[in-house]
ROBA-50452 format. One line per 3 residues: their letters; for each residue x negated, y negated, z negated of C-alpha. Coordinates in nm, 3 decimals, padded with zeros to 5 digits. Example, Ala and Ser with C-alpha at 12.3 -4.5 7.8 and 13.67 -1.06 7.14 Angstrom:
# residues 2
as	-01.230:00.450:-00.780 ~ -01.367:00.106:-00.714
# end
This chain:
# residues 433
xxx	-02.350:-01.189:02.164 ~ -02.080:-00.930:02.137 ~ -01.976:-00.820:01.772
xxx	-01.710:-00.528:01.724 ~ -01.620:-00.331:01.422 ~ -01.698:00.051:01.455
xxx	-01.435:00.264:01.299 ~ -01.294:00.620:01.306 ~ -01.183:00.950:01.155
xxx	-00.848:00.751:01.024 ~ -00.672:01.097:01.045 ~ -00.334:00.875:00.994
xxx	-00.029:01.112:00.900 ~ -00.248:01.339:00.658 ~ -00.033:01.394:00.378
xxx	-00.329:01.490:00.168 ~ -00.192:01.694:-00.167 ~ 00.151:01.725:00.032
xxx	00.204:01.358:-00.131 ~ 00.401:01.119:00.020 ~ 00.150:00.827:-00.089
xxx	-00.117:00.998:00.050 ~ -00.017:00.956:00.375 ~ 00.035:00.577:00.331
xxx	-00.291:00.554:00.236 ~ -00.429:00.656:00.531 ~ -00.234:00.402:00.773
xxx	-00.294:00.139:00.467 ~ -00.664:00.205:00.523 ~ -00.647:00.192:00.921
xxx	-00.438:-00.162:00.858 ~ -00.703:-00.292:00.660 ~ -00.968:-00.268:00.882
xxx	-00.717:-00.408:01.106 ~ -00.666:-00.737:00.916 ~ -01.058:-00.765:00.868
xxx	-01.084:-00.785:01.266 ~ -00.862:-01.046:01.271 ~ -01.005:-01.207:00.973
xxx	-01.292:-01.203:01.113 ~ -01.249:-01.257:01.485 ~ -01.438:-00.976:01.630
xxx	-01.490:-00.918:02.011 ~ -01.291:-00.558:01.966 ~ -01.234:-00.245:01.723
xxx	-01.448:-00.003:01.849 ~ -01.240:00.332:01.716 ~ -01.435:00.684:01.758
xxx	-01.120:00.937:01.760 ~ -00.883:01.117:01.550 ~ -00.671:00.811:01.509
xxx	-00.412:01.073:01.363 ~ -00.443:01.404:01.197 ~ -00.314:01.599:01.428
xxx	-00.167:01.675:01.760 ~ 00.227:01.654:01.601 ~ 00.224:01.286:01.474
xxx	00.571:01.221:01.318 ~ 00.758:00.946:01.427 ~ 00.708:00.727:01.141
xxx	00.323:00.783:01.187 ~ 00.355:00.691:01.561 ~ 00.563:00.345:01.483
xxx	00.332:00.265:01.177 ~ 00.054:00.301:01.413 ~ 00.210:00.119:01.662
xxx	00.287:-00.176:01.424 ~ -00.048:-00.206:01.306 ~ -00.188:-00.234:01.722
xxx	00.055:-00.524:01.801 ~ -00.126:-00.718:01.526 ~ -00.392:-00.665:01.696
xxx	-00.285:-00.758:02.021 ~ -00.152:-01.040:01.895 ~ -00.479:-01.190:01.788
xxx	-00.586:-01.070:02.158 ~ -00.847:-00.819:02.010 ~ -00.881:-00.534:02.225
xxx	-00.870:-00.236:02.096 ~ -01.098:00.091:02.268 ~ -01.066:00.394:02.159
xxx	-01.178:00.793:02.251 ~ -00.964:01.092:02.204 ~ -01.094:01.373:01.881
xxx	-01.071:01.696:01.840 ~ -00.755:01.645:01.556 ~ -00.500:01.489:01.804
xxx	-00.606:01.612:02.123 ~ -00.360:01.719:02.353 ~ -00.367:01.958:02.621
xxx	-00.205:01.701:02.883 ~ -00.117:01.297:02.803 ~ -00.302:01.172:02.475
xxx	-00.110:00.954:02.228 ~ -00.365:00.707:02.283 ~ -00.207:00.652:02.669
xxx	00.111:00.577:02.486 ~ -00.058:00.291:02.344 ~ -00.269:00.200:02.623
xxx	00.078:00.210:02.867 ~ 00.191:-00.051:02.621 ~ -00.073:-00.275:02.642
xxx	-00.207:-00.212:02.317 ~ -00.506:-00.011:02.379 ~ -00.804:00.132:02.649
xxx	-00.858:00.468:02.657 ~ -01.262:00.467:02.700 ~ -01.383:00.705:03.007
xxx	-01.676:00.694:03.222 ~ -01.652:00.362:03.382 ~ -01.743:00.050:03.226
xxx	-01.484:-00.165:02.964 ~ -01.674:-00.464:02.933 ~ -01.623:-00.675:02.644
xxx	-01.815:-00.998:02.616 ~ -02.188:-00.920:02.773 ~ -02.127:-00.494:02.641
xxx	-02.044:-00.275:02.845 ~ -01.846:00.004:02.672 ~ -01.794:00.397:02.781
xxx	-01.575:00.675:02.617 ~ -01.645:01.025:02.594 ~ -01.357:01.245:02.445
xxx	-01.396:01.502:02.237 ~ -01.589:01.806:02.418 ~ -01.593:02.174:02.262
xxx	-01.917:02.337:02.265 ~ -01.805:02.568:02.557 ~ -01.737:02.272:02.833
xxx	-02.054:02.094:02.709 ~ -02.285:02.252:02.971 ~ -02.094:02.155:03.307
xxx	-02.094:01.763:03.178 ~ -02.280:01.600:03.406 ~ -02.276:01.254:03.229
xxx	-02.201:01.069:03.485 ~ -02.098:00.701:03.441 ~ -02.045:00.434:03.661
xxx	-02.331:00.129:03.657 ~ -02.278:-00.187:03.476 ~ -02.405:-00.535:03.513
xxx	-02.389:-00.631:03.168 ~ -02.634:-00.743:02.900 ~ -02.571:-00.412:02.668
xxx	-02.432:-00.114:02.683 ~ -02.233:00.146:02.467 ~ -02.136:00.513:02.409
xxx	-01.819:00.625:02.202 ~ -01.773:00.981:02.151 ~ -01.639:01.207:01.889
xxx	-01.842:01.554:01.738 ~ -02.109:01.662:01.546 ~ -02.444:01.548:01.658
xxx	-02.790:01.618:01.616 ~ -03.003:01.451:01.430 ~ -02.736:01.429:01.112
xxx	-02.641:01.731:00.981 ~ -02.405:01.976:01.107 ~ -02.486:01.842:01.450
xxx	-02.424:02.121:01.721 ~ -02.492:01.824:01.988 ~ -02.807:01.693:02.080
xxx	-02.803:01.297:02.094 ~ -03.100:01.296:02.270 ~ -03.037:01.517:02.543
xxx	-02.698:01.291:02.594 ~ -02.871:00.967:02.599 ~ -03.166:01.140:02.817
xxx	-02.924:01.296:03.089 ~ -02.688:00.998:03.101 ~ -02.710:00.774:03.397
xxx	-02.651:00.490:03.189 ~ -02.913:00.350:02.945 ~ -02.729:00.276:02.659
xxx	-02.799:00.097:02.329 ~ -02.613:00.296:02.104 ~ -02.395:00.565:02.050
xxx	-02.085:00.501:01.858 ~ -01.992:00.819:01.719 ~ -01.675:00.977:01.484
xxx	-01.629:01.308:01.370 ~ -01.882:01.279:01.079 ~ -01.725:01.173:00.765
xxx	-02.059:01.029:00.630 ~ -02.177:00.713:00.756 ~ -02.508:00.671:00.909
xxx	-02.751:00.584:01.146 ~ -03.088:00.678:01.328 ~ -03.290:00.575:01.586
xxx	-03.276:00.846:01.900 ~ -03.447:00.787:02.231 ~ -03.451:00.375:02.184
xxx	-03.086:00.354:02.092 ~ -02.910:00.351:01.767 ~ -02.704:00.662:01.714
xxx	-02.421:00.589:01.434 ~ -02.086:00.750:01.237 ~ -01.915:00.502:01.112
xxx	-01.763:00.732:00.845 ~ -01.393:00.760:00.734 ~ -01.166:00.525:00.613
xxx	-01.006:00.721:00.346 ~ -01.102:01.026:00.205 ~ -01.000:01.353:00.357
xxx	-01.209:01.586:00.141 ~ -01.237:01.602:-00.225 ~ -01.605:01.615:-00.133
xxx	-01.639:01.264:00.013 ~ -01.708:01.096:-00.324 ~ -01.881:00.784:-00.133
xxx	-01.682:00.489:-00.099 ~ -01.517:00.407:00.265 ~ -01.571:00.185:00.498
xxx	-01.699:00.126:00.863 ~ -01.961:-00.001:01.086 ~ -02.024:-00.390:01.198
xxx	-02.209:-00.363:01.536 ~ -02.351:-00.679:01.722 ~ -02.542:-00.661:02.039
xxx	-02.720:-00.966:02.084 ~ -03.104:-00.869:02.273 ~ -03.126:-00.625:02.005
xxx	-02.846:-00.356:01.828 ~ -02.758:-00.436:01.465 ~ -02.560:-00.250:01.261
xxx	-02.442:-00.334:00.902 ~ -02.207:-00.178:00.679 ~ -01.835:-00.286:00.500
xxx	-01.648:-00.145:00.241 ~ -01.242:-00.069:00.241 ~ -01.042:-00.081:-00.053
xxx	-00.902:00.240:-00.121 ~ -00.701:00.435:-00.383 ~ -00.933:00.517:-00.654
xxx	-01.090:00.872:-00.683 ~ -01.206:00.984:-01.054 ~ -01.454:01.244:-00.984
xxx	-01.502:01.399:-01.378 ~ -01.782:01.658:-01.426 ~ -01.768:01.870:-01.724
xxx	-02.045:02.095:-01.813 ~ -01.947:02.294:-02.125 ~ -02.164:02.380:-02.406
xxx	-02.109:02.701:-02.630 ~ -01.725:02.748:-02.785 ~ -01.605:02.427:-02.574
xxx	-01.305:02.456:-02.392 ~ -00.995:02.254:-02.277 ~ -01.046:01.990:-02.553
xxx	-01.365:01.867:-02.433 ~ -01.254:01.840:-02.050 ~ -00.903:01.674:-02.189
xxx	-01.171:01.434:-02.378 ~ -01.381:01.339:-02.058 ~ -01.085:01.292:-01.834
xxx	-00.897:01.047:-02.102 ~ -01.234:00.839:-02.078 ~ -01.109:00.699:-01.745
xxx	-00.813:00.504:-01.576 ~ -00.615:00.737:-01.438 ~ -00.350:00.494:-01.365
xxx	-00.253:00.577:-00.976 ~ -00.596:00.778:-00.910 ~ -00.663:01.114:-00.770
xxx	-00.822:01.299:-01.053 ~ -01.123:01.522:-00.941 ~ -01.218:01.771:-01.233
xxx	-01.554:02.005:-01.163 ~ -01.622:02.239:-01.471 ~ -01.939:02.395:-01.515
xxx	-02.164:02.539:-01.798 ~ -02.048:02.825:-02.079 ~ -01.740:02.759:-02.292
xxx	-01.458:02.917:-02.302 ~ -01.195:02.998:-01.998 ~ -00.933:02.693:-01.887
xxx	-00.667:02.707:-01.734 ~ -00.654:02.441:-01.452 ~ -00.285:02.364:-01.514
xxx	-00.317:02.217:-01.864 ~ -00.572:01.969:-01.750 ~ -00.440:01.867:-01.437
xxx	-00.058:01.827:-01.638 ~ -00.259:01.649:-01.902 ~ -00.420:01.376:-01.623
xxx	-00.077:01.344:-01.464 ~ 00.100:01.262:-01.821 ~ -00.182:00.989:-01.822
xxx	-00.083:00.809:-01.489 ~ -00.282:01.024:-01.224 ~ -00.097:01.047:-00.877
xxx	-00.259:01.357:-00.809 ~ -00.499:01.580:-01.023 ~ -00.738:01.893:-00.915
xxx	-00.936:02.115:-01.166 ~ -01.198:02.308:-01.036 ~ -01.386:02.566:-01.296
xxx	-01.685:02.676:-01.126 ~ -01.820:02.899:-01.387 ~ -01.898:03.298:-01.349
xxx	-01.584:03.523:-01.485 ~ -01.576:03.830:-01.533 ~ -01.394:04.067:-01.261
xxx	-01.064:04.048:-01.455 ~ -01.066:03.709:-01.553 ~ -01.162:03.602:-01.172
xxx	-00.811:03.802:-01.105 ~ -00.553:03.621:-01.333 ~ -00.768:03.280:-01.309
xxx	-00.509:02.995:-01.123 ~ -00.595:02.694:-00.945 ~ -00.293:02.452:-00.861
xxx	-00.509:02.375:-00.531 ~ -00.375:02.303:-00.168 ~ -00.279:02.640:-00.026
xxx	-00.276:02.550:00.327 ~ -00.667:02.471:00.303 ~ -00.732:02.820:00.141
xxx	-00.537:02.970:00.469 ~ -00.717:02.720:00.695 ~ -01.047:02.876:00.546
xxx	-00.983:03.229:00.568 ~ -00.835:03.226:00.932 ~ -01.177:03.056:00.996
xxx	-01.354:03.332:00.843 ~ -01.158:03.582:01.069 ~ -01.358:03.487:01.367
xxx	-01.069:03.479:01.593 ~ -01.147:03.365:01.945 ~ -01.008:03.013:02.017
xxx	-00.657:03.136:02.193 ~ -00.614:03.305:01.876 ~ -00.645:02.997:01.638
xxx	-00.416:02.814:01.905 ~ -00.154:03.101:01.825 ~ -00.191:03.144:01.422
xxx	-00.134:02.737:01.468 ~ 00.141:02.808:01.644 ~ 00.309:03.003:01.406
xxx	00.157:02.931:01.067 ~ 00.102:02.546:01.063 ~ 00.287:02.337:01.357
xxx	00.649:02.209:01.298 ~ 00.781:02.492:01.541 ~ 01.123:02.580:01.386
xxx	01.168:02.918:01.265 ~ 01.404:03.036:01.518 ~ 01.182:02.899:01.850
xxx	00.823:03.095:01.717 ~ 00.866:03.383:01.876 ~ 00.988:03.221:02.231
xxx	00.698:02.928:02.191 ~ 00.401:03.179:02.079 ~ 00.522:03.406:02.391
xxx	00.509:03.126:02.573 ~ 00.164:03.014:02.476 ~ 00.050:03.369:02.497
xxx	00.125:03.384:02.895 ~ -00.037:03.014:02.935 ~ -00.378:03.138:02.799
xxx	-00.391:03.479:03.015 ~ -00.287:03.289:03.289 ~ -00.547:03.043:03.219
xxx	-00.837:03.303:03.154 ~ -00.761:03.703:03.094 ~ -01.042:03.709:02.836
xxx	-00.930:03.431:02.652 ~ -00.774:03.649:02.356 ~ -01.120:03.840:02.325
xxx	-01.278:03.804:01.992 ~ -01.525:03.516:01.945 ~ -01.899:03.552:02.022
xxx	-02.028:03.463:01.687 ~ -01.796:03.422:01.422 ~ -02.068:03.273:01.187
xxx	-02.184:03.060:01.434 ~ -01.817:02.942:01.506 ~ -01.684:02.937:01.128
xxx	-02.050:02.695:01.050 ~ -01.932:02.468:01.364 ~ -01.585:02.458:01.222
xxx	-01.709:02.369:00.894 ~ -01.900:02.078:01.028 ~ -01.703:01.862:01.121
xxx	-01.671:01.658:00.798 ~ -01.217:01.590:00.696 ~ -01.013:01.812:00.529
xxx	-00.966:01.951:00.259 ~ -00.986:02.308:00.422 ~ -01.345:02.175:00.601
xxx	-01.595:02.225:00.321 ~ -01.957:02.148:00.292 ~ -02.048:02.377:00.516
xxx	-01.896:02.143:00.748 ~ -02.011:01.776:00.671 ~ -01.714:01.531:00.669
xxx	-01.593:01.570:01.099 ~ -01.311:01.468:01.244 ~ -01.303:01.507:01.077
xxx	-01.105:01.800:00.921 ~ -01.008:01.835:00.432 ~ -01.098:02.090:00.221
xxx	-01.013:01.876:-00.104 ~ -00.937:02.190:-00.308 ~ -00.995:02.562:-00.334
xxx	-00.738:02.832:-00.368 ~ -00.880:03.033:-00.648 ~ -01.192:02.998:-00.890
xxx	-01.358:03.215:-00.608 ~ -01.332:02.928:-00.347 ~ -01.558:02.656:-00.436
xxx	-01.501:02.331:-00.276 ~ -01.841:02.154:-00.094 ~ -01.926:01.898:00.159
xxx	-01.762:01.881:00.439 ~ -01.754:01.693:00.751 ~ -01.404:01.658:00.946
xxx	-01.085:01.791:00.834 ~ -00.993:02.082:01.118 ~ -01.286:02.035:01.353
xxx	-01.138:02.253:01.558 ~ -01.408:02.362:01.860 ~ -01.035:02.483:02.065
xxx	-01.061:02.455:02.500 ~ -00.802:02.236:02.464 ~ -00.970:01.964:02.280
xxx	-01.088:01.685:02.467 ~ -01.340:01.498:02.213 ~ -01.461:01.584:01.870
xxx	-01.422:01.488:01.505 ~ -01.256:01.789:00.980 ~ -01.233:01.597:00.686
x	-01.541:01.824:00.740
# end
């Protein structure tokens, strides 16, 4: 019998809210799960990729990490992980750090075998590389065997991956897949094997109002999988659906029903009433303890209201969502990264985007042509259930947050994985949708 814990989509070093606790959180949630291996002896954590955010870890987010894997070690629990679509890398993976170290196995094509299962890894693969995978994995002699991959699959939704045509074409007959990138937890049965998303262990999205957790797997003659929950900061989602002549009194009324103490403070307005401005409620929820508070007013305004309306929401996610919209070809997202969100000082854009710029021609001369299908890549983006700026059109993915919206013109919805991004230089998948 082999018995691992199936986790993921721990997007450690999101400072959701540009709060400082926020980002705690998220390596508070990853050390949790952490303690409950060792709690509960397990054969291995099983993680399926975006360990961090992003690409650009800080240093603090690379030691906490780093802290958190000794533990492990130290209870000699192995720990096997795949690369997603948030931190990939276009040559070494942070993960190698931590395998160099002795603190993790970077999953690949040949066989990690942990009591009688034999594990496999499949990074992160954008949509345009999937075709030339041959799936090709080296045989096993053990009593079970295991896929870990990150990305949207088919048959959950958002999937832009067939499971079955994976588990058909592989040489390997495997009992499950392991998957991240989904935000949502869940499981079906595909071609004889269990395909499952273990979910994320902290919130990424405004939209991911389930609680967290992640997947208990034992192989024993037969797969089961069962689910746990994490303790997380609290989210008060409020929904206020106004009535005739109500305003900003009755949604100050239904948020002061709750504990706000320490919370992030979700308000949804809906219905007729009159207009509200998002500030007063979300000043009124922090006077009452919240960490962090959100107002969204979903109602119809009229043209000139819509105009002067203001939503104290992440900026950064509204930007994620337009560039998105743009349908820029993936080069070009790799350059507005470049120069709107990476930690590039000032004076070194120009040099590093020039830079970059050279790289891609050299790489491929039509790599700064517009994308194919920008609908079709904007719905892949938005799939990938994480951040804030990944809404329900993209089903909590890597993965990537689209907790807030911009205006009372952007409406916040499910989403998958914060920043799927679908980029060549990804090597697995994963947006907080």
């Amino acid at each position: 019998m082999t018995r691992v814990i199936h986790t993921g989509d721990t997007h450690i070093g999101y400072q959701q809210y540009h709060v400082p606790e926020r980002r705690q959180d998220f390596l508070d949630a990853f050390r949790r799960v952490v303690h409950d291996a060792i709690e509960d002896d397990v054969a291995a954590v099983v993680h399926a990729g975006d360990l961090f955010h992003d690409r650009r870890p800080t240093l603090s987010d690379i030691m906490g990490t780093l802290d958190v894997l000794e533990d492990l070690a130290e209870a000699d629990i192995p720990f096997l992980a795949v690369v997603g679509n948030h931190e990939a890398k276009r040559d070494a993976q942070w993960l190698d750090l931590y395998a160099s170290l002795g603190l993790a196995t970077r999953l690949d094509d040949a066989p990690t075998v942990v009591g009688d299962t034999a594990f496999y890894g499949l990074d992160f693969v954008p949509r345009s590389k999937r075709d030339a995978l041959a799936y090709d994995f080296a045989p096993h002699d053990a009593d079970h065997a295991a896929l870990v991959t990150h990305g949207l699959f088919q048959p959950f939704d958002y999937g832009d991956w067939d499971a079955a045509e994976v588990l058909a074409e592989s040489s390997v007959d495997f009992d499950a897949l392991l998957l991240g990138d989904n935000h949502k937890p869940g499981k079906q049965e595909v071609e004889g094997a269990w395909v499952t998303y273990c979910g994320s262990t902290e919130r990424a999205s405004a939209s991911e109002r389930e609680d967290r957790g992640y997947n208990i797997v034992t192989f024993d003659g037969e797969t089961r999988i069962t689910r746990r929950g994490l303790d997380t900061r609290d989210f008060v989602f409020v929904d206020v659906e106004l009535g005739p002549e109500e305003g900003v009194e009755r949604v100050r009324s239904r948020v002061g029903q709750h504990d706000l103490a320490d919370a992030v403070v979700i308000v949804s307005i809906d219905g007729d009433g009159e207009p509200i401005a998002p500030a007063s409620v979300e000043e009124f929820a922090l006077d009452e303890g919240a960490l962090v508070a959100r107002v969204t007013d979903h109602r119809e305004l009229a043209a000139d209201e819509r105009e002067t309306s203001v939503s104290f929401a992440d900026p950064d996610d509204a930007v994620v969502e337009r560039v998105r919209e743009l349908g820029l070809s993936e080069a070009a997202r790799d350059i507005d990264e470049t120069v709107r969100a990476s930690k590039v000082a000032d004076a070194n854009v120009a040099d590093t985007v020039e830079s970059r710029v050279r790289e891609l021609v050299d790489e491929n001369p039509d790599s700064l042509t517009g994308a194919p299908d920008a609908a079709d890549t904007a719905d892949a983006a938005e799939s990938t259930a994480d951040d804030a700026a990944e809404t329900a059109a993209t089903a909590e993915a890597d993965g990537g947050e689209a907790d807030a919206v911009a205006s009372s013109e952007t409406a916040e919805t499910t989403e998958p994985d914060p920043d799927p991004s679908d980029g060549e230089d990804q090597s697995s998948m994963g947006e907080f949708l």
